[in-house]
GUMIRO-160360 format. One record per residue: residue number from 1; residue in one letter; z, y, x of N, C-alpha, C in turn. Coordinates in Angstrom, 3 decimals. Example, Ala and Ser with C-alpha at 12.3 -4.5 7.8 and 13.67 -1.06 7.14 Angstrom:
BEGIN
+-----+------+----------+----------+----------+----------+----------+----------+----------+----------+----------+
! seq ! type !     n.c3 !     n.c2 !     n.c1 !    ca.c3 !    ca.c2 !    ca.c1 !     c.c3 !     c.c2 !     c.c1 !
+-----+------+----------+----------+----------+----------+----------+----------+----------+----------+----------+
!   1 !    A !    7.800 !   -5.690 !   13.190 !    7.800 !   -4.500 !   12.300 !    7.800 !   -3.300 !   13.200 !
!   2 !    S !    7.080 !   -2.250 !   12.850 !    7.140 !   -1.060 !   13.670 !    7.870 !    0.030 !   12.900 !
+-----+------+----------+----------+----------+----------+----------+----------+----------+----------+----------+
# end
This chain:
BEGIN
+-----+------+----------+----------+----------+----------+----------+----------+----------+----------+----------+
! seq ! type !     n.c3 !     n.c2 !     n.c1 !    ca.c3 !    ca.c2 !    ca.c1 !     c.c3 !     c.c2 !     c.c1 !
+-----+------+----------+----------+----------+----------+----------+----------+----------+----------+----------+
!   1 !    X !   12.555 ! -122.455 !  -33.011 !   11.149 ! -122.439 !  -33.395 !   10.617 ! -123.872 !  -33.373 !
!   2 !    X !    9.777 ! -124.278 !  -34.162 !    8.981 ! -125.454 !  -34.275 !    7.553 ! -124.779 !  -33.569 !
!   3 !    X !    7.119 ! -125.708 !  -32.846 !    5.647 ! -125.538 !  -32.057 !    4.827 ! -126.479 !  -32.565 !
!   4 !    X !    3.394 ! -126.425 !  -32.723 !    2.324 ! -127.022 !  -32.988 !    0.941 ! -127.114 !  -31.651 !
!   5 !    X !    1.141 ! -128.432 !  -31.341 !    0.698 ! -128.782 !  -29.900 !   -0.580 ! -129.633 !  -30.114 !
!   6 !    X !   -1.633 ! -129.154 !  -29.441 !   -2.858 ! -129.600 !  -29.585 !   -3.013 ! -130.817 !  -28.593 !
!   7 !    X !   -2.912 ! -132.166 !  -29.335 !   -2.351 ! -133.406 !  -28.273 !   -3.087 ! -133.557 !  -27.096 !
!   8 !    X !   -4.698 ! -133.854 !  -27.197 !   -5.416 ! -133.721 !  -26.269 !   -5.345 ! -133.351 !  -24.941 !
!   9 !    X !   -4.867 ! -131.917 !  -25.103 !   -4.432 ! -131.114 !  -23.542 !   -3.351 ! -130.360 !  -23.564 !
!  10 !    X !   -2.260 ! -130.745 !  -24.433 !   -1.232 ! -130.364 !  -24.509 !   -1.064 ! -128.730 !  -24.820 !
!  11 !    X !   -2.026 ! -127.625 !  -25.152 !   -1.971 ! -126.299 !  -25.653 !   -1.179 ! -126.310 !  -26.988 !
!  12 !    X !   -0.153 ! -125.016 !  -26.809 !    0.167 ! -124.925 !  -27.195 !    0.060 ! -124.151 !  -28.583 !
!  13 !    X !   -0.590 ! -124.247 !  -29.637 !   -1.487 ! -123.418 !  -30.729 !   -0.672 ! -122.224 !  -31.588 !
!  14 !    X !    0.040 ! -122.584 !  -32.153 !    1.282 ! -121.899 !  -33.459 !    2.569 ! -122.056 !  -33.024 !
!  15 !    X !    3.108 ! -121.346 !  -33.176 !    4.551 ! -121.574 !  -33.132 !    5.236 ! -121.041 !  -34.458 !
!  16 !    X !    5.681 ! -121.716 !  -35.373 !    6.687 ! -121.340 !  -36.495 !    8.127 ! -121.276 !  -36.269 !
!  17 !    X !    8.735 ! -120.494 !  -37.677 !   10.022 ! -120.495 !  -37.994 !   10.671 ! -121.804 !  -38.103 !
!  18 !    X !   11.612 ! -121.957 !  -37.988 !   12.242 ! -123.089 !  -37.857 !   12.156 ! -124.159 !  -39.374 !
!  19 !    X !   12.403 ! -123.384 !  -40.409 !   12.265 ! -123.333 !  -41.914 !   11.141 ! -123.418 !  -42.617 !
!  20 !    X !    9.794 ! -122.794 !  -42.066 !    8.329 ! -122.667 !  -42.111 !    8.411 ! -124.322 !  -42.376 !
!  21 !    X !    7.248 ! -124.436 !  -43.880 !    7.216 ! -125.987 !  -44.775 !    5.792 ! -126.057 !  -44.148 !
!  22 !    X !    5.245 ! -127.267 !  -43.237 !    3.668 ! -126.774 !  -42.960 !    3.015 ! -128.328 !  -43.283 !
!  23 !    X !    2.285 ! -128.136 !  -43.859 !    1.818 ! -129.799 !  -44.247 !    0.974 ! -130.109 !  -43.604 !
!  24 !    X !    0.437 ! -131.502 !  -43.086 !   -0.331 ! -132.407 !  -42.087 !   -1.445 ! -133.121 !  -43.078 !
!  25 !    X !   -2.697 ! -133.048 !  -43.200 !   -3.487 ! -134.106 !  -43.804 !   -4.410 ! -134.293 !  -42.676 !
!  26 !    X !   -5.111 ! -135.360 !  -42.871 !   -6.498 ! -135.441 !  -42.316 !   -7.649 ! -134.840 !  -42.030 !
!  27 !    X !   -7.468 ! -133.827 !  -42.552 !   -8.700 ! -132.729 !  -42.457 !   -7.918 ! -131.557 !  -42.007 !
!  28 !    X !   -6.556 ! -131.097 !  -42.400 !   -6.398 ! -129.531 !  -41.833 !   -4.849 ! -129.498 !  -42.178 !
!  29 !    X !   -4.855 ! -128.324 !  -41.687 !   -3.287 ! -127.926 !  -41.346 !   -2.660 ! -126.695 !  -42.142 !
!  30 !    X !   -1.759 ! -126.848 !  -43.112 !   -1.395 ! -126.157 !  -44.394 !   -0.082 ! -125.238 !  -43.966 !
!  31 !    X !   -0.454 ! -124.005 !  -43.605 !    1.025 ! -123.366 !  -43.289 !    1.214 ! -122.764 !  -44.719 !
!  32 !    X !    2.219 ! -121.539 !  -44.866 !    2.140 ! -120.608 !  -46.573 !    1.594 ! -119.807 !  -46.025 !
!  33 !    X !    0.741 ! -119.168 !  -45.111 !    0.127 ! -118.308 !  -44.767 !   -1.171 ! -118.461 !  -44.682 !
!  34 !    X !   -1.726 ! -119.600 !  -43.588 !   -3.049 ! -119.513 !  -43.694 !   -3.304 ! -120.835 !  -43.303 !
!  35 !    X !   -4.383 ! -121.538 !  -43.852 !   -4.891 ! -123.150 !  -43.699 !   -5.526 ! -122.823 !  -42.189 !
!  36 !    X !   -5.387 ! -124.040 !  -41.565 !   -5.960 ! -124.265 !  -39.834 !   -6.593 ! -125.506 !  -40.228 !
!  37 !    X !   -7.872 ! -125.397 !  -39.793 !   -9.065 ! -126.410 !  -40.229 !   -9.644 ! -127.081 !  -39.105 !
!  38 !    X !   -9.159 ! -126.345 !  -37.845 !   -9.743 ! -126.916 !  -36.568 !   -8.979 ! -128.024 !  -36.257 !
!  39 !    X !   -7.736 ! -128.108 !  -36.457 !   -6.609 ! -129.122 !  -36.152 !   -6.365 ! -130.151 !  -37.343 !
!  40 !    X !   -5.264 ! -130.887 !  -36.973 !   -5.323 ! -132.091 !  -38.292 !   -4.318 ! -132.987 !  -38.178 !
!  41 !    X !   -3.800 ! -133.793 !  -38.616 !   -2.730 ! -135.022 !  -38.555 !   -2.673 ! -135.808 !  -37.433 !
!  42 !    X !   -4.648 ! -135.891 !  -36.795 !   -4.795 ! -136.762 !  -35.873 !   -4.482 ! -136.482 !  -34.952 !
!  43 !    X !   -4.827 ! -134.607 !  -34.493 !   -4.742 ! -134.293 !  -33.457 !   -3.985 ! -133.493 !  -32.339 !
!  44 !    X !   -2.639 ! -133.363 !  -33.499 !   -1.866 ! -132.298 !  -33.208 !    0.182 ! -132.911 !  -33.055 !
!  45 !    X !    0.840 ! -132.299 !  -32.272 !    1.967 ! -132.885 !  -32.587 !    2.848 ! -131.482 !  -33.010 !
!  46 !    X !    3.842 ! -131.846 !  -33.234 !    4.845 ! -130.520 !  -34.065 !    6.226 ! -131.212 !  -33.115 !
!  47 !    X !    6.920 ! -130.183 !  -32.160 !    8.143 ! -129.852 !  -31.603 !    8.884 ! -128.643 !  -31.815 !
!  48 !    X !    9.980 ! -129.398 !  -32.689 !   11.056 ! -128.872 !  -33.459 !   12.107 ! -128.139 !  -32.614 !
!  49 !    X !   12.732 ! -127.122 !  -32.817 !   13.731 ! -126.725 !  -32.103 !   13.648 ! -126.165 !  -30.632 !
!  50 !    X !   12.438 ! -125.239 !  -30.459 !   12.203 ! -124.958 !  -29.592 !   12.359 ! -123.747 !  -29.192 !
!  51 !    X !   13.018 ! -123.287 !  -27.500 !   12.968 ! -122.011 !  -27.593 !   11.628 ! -121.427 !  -26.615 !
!  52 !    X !   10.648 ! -120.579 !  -27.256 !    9.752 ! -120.216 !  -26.681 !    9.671 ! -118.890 !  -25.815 !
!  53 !    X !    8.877 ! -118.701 !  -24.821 !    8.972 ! -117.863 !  -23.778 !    8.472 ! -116.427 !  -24.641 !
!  54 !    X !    9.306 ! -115.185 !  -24.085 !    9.181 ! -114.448 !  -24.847 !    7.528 ! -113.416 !  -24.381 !
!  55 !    X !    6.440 ! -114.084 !  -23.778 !    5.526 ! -113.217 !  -24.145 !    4.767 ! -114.382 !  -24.572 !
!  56 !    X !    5.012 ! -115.298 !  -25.066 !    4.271 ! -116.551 !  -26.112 !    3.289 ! -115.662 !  -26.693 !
!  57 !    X !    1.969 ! -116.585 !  -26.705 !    0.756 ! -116.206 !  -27.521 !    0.489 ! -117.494 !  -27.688 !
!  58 !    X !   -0.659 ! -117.767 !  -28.576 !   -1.686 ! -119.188 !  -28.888 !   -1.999 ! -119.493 !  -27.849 !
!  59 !    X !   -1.919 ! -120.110 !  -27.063 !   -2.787 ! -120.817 !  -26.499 !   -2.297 ! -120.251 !  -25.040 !
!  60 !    X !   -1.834 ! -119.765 !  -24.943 !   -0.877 ! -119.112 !  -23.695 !   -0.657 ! -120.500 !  -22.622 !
!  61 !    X !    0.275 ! -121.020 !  -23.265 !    0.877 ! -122.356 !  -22.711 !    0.986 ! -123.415 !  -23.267 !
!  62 !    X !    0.820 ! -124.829 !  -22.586 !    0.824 ! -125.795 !  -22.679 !    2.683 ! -126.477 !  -22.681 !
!  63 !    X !    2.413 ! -127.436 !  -23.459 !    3.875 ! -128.009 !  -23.349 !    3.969 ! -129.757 !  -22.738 !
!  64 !    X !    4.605 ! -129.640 !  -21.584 !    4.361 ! -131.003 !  -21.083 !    5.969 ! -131.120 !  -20.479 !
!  65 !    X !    6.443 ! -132.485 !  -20.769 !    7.796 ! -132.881 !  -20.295 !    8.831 ! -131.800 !  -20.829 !
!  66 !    X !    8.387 ! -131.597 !  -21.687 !    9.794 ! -130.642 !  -22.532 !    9.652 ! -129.143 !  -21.787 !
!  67 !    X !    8.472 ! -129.212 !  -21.262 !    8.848 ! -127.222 !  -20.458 !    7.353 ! -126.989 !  -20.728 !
!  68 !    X !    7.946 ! -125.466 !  -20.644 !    6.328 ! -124.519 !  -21.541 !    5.780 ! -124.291 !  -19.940 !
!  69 !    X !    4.475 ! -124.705 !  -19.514 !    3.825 ! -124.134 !  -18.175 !    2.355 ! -123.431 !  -18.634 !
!  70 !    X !    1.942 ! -121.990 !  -18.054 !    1.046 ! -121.445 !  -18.266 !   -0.437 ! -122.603 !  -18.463 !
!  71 !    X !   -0.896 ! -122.361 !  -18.979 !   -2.241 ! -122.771 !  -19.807 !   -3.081 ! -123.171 !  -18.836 !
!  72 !    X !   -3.503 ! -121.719 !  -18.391 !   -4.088 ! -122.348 !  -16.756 !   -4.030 ! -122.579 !  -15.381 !
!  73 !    X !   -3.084 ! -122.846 !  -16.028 !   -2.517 ! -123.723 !  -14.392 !   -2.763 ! -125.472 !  -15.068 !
!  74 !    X !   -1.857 ! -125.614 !  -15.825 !   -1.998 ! -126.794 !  -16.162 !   -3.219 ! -127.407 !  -16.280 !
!  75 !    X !   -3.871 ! -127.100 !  -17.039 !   -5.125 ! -127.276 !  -17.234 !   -6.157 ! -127.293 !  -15.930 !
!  76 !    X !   -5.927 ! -126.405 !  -14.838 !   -6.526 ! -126.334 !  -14.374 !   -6.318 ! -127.593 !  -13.573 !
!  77 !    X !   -4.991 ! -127.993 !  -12.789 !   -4.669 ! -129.027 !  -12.289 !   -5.033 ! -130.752 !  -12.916 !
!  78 !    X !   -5.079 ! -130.096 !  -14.308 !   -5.541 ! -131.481 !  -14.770 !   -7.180 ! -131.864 !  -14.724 !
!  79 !    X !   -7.794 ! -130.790 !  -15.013 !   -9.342 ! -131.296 !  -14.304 !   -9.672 ! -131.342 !  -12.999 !
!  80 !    X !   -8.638 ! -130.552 !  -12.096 !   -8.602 ! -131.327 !  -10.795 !   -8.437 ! -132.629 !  -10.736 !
!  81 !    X !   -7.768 ! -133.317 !  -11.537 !   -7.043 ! -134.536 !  -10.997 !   -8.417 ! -135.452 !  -11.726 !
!  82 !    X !   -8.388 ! -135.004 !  -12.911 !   -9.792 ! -135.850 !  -13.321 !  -11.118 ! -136.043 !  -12.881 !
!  83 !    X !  -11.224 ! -135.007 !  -11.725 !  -12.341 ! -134.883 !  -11.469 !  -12.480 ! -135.823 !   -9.926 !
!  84 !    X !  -11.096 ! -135.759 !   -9.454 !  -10.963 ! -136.553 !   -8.051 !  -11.249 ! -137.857 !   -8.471 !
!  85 !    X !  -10.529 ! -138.421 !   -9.622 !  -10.541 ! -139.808 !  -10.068 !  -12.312 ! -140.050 !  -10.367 !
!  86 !    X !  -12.948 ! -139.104 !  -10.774 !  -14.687 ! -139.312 !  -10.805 !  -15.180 ! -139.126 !   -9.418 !
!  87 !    X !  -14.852 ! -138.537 !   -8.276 !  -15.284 ! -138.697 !   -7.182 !  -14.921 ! -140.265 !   -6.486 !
!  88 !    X !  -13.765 ! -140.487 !   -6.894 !  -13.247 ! -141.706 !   -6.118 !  -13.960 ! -143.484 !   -7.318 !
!  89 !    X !  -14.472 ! -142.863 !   -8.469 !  -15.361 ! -144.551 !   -9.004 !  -16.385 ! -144.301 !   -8.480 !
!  90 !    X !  -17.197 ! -143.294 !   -8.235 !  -18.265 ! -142.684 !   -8.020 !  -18.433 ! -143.056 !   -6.456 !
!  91 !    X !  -17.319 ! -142.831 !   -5.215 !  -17.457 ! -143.421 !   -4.157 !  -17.684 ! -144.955 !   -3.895 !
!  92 !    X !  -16.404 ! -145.323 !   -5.037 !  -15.858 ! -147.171 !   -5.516 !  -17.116 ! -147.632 !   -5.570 !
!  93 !    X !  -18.469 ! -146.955 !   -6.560 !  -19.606 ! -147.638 !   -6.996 !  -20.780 ! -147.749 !   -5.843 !
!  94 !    X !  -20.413 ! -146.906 !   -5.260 !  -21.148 ! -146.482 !   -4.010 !  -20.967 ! -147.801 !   -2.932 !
!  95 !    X !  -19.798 ! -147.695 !   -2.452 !  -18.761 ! -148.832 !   -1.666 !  -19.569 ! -150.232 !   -1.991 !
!  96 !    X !  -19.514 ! -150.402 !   -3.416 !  -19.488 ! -151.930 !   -4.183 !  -21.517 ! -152.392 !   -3.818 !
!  97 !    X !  -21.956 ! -151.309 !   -3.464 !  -23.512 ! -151.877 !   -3.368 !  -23.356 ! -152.582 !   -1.792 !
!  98 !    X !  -22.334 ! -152.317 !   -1.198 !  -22.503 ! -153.268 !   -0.054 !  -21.030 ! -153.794 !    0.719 !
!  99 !    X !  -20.608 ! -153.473 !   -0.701 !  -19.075 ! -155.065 !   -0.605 !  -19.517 ! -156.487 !   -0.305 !
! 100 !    X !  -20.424 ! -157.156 !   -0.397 !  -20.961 ! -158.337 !    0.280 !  -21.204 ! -158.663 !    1.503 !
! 101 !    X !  -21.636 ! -157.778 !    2.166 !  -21.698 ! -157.380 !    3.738 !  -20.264 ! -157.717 !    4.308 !
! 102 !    X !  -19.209 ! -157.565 !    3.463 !  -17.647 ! -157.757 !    3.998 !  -17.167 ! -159.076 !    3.702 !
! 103 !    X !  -17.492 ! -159.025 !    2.722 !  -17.485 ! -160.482 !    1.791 !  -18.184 ! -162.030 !    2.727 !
! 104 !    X !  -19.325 ! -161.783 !    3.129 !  -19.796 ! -162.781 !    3.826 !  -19.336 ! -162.958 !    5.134 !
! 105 !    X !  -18.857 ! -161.716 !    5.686 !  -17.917 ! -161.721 !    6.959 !  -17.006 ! -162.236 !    7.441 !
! 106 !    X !  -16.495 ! -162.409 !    5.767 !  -14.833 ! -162.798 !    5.878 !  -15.072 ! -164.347 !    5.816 !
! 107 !    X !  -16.286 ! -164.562 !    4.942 !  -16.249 ! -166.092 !    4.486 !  -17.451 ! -166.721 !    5.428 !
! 108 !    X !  -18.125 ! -166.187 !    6.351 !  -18.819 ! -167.215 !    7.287 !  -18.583 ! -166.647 !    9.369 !
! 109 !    X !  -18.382 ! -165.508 !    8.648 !  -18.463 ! -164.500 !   10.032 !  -19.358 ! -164.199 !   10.610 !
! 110 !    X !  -20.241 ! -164.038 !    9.615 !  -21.350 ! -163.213 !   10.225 !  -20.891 ! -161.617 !   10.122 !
! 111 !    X !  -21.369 ! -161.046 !   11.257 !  -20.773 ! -159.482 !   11.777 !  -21.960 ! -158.825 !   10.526 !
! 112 !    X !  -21.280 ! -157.494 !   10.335 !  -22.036 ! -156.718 !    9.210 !  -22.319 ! -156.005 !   10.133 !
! 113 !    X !  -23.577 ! -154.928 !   10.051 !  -24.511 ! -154.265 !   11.013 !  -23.717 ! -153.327 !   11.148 !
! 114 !    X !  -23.692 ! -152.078 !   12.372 !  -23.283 ! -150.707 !   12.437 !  -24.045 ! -150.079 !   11.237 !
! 115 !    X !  -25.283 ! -149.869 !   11.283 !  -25.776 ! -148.969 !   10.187 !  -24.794 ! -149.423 !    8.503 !
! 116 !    X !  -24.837 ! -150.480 !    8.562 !  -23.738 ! -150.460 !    7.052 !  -22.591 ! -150.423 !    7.438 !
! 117 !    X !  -21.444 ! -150.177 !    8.364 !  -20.353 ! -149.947 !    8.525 !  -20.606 ! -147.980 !    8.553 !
! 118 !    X !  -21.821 ! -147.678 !    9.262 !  -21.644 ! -146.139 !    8.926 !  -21.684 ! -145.935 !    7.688 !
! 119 !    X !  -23.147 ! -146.516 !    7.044 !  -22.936 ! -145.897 !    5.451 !  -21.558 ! -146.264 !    4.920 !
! 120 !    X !  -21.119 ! -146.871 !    4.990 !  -19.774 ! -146.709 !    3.849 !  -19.019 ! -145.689 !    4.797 !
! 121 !    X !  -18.602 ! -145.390 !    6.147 !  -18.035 ! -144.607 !    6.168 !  -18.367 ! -143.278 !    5.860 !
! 122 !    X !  -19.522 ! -142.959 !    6.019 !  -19.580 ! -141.690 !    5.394 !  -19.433 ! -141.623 !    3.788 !
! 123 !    X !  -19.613 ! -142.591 !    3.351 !  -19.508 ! -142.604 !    1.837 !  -17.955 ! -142.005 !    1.377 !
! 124 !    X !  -17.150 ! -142.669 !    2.221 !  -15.267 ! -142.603 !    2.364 !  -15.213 ! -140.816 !    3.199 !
! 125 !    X !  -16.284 ! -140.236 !    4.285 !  -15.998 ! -138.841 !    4.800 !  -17.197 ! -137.739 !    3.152 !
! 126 !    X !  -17.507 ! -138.048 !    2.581 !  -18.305 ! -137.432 !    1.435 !  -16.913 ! -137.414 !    0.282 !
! 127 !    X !  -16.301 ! -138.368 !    0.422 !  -15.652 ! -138.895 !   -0.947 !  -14.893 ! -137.557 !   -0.635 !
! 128 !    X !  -13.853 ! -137.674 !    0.623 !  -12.970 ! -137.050 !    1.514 !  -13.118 ! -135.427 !    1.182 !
! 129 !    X !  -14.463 ! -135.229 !    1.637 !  -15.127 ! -133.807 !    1.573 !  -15.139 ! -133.039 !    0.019 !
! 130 !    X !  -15.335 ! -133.767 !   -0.785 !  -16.061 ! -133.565 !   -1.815 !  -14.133 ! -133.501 !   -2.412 !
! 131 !    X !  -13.568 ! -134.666 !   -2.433 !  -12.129 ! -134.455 !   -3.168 !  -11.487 ! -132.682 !   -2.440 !
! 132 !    X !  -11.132 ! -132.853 !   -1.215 !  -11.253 ! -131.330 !   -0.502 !  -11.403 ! -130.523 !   -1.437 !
! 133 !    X !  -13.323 ! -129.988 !   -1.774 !  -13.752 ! -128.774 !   -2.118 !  -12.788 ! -129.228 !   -3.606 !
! 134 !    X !  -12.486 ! -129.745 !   -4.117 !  -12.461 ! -129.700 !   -5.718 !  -10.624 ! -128.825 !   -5.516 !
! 135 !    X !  -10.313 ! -129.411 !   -4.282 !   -8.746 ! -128.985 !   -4.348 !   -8.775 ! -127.802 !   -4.203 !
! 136 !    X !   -9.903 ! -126.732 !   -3.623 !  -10.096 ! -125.774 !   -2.807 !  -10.357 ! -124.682 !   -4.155 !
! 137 !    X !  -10.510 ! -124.949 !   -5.278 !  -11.358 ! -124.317 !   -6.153 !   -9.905 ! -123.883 !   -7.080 !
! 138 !    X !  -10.207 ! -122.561 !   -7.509 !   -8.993 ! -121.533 !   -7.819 !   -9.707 ! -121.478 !   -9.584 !
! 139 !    X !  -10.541 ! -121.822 !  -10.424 !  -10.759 ! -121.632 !  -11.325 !  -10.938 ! -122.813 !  -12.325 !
! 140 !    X !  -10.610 ! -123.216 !  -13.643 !  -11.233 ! -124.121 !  -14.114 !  -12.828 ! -124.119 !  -14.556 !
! 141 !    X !  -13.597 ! -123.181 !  -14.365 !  -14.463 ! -123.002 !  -14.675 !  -15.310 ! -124.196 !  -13.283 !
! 142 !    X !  -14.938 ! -123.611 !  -12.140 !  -15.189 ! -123.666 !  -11.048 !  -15.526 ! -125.440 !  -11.090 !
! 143 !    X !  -14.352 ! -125.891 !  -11.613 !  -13.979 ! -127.264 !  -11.606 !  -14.958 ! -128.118 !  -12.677 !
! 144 !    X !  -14.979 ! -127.687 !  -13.870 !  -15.821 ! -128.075 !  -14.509 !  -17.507 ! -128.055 !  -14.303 !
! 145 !    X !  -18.007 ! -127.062 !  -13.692 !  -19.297 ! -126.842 !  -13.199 !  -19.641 ! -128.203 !  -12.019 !
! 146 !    X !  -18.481 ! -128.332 !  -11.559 !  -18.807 ! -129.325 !  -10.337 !  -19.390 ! -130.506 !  -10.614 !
! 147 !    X !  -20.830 ! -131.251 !   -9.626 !  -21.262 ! -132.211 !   -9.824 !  -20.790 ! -133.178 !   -9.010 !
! 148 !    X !  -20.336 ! -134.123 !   -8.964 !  -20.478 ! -135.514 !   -7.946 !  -21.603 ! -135.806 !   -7.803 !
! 149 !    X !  -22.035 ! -135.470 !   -6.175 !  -23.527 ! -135.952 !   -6.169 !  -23.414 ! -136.837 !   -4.743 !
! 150 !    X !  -23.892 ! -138.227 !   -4.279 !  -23.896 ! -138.989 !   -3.327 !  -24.739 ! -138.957 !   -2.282 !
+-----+------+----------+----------+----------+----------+----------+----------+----------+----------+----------+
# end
């Protein structure tokens, strides 16, 4: 089977006959059966020679590193991971309003106050907390709803 992979997030869309002629333009996707208008040249890849899992549907599974893994799982793990990386600039930016406090420490030695050694640590036990709940969350829905708030 040849597969048709939605690059973005790796879903897996169509799967054809091996023989199936399917043409690529810029605007849409030409099987002999039926034109796909949502997809396109830009956004899609085609893997040839594939053997697919036998309760395959659209959109079922994703294809990453040469193996078919359920849809949402993958997916779901991947807005986990994206979403930690927005908790952790989001802490970074937090951090950086009183990176100078460290900065002048190092370069005259003047001591930085307790009250700004707490705020950043709690900034680092929030970051902590907050990465936690996101790991804790069993849905992508769940994951996407979530705000980073400081």
């Amino acid at each position: 089977m040849k597969i048709l992979i939605e690059k973005i997030s790796s879903v897996v869309k169509y799967a054809f006959e091996p023989d199936c002629v399917i043409t690529t333009t810029e605007n849409e996707i030409i099987t002999p059966e039926f034109v796909i208008t949502d997809l396109n040249s830009t956004n899609v890849e085609f893997i040839e020679d594939v053997l697919i899992p036998e309760d395959w549907e659209g959109s079922k599974y994703c294809y990453v590193d040469g193996e078919f893994v359920l849809a949402t799982v993958y997916l779901l793990a991947t807005e986990k991971e994206n979403m930690i990386k927005r908790i952790k600039q989001s802490a970074n930016t937090e951090l950086l309003k009183t990176d100078w406090y460290l900065l002048r420490h190092l370069e005259t030695g003047k001591e930085v106050t307790d009250k700004v050694l707490a705020e950043r640590q709690a900034i680092r036990a929030k970051s902590n907390e907050l990465e936690a709940e996101v790991m804790s969350f069993g849905s992508l829905e769940e994951v996407l709803m979530f705000e980073v708030i400081y």
